[in-house]
Structures are given as structure tokens and as C-alpha cells.
BADO-793025 format. One line per 8 residues: number of its first residue (from 1); their letters; for each residue z, y, x of N, C-alpha, C. Coordinates in pm, whole numbers, plus 32768, in hexadecimal, padded with zeros to 4 digits. Layout:
<guvexs>
NUM	a	Z/Y/X/Z/Y/X/Z/Y/X; ... .
</guvexs>
This chain:
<guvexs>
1	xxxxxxxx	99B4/7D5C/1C28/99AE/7D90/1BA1/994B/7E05/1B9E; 98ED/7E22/1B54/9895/7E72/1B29/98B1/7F11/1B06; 986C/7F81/1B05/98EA/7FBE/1ADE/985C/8002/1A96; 9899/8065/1A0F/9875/8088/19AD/986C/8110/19B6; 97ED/815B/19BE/9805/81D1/19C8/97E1/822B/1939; 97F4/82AF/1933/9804/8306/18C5/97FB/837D/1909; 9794/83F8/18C7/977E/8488/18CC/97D2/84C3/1852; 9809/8523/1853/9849/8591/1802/983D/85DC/1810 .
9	xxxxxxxx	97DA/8649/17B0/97B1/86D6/17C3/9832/8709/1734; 985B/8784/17A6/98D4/87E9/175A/98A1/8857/1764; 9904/88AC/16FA/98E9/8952/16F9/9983/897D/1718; 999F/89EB/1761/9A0D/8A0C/179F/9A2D/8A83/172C; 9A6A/8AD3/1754/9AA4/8B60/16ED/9A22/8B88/16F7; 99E8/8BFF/1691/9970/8C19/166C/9980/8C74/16BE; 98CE/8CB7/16F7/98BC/8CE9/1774/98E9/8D6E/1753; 98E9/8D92/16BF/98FF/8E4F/16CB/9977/8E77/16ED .
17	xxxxxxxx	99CC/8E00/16DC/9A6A/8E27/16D7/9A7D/8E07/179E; 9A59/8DE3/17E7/9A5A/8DBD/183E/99E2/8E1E/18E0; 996D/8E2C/1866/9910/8E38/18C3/98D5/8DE4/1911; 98D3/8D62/1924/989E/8D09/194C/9822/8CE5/1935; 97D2/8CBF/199E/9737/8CC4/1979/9725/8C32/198E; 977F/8BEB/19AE/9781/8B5E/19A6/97E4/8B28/192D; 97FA/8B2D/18C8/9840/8AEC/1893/985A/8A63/183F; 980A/89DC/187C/97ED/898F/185D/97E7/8931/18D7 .
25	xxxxxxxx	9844/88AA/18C9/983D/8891/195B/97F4/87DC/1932; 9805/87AB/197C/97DD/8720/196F/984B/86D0/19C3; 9875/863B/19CB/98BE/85C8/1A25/9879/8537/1A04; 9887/8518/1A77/983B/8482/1A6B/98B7/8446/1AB0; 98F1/83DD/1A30/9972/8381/1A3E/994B/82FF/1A4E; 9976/82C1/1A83/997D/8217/1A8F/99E5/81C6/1A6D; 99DD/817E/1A4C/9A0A/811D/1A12/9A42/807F/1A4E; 9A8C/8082/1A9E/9AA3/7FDE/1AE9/9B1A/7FB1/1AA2 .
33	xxxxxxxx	9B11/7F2C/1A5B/9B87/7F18/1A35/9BDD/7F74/1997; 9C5B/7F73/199E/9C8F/7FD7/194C/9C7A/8053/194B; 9C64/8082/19E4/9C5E/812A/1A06/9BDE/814C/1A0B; 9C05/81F5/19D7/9B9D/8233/1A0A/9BA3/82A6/1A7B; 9B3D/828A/1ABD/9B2D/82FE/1B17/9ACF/8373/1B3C; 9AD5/83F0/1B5C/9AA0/845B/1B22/9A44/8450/1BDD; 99E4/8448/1BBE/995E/8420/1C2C/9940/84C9/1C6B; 9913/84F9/1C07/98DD/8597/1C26/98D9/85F8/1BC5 .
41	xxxxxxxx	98DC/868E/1BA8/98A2/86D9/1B81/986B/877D/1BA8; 9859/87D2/1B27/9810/8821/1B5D/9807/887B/1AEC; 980B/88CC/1AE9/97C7/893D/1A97/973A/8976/1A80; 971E/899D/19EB/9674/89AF/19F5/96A2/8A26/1976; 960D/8A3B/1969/960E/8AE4/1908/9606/8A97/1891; 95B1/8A2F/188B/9597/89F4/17EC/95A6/8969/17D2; 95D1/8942/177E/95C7/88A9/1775/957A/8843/17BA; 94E8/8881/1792/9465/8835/17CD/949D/8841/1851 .
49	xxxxxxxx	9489/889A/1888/94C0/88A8/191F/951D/8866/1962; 958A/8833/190C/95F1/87F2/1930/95BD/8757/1951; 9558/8744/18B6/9578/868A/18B9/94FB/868E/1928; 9499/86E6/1941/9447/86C4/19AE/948D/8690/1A20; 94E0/86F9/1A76/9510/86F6/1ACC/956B/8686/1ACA; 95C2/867C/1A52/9600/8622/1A7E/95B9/857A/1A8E; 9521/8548/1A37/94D2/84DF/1A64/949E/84DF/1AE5; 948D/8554/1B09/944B/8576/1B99/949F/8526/1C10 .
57	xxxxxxxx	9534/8577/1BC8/95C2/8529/1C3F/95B6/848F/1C29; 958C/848C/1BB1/95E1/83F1/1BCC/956A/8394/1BEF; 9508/83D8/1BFF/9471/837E/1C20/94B6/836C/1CA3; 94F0/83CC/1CEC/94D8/83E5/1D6B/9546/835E/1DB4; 95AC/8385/1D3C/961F/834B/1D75/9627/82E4/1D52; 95D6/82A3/1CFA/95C1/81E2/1D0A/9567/81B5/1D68; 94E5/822E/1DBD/94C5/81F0/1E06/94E5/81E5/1E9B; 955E/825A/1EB6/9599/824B/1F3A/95DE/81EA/1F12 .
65	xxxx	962C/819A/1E96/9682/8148/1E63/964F/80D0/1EB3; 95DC/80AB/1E82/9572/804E/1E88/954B/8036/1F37; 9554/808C/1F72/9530/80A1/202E/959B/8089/2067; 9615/808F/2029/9696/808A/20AD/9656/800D/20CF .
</guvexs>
């Protein structure tokens, strides 16, 4: 079975109340079947930053996918 993947860029509690200089994280979930499963994430300062990183991961991680 194939599995279906998906990026989700979030914003956490806002950084002033917190202080956080990352407050925006990213996860790259998959999809096999009914479930989903949470692959990776990460925190970034800005959105852009987030969905970069998180295409960056998942470039990476379909092509070690792809090598086992």
C-alpha cells in the first residue's frame, strides 16, 4: 500500500508571551492505510522557514526511502 504524505506548518503560543525565537514548527505525516503517522518535525523562526525545511526533510526522506 502506498502511503500519502502531508506537511503542516503551525504557530505555537505567540513568541512575546513565551520568548521564543522559534515559534513556528513544521511535521511531515504519512499516511498508510487508515492511520496516520507523525514522520518528523522541527521548529523554525518563520513560516517560510518552516515549509522550507520541512520540503528539505522530506526530499531527503523519500530518498533514503527510495535506497533502503
Amino acid at each position: 500500500m502506498a502511503k500519502i504524505y502531508k506537511i503542516e506548518v503551525m504557530m505555537d503560543v505567540p513568541t512575546d508571551e513565551l520568548g521564543r525565537s522559534k515559534p513556528f514548527f513544521w511535521c511531515l505525516m504519512s499516511k498508510t492505510g487508515n492511520k496516520w503517522r507523525n514522520e518528523a518535525l522541527n521548529w523554525e523562526s518563520t513560516p517560510e522557514k518552516a515549509w522550507e525545511e520541512a520540503i528539505r526533510f522530506y526530499r531527503k526522506y523519500k530518498s533514503d526511502e527510495v535506497n533502503k
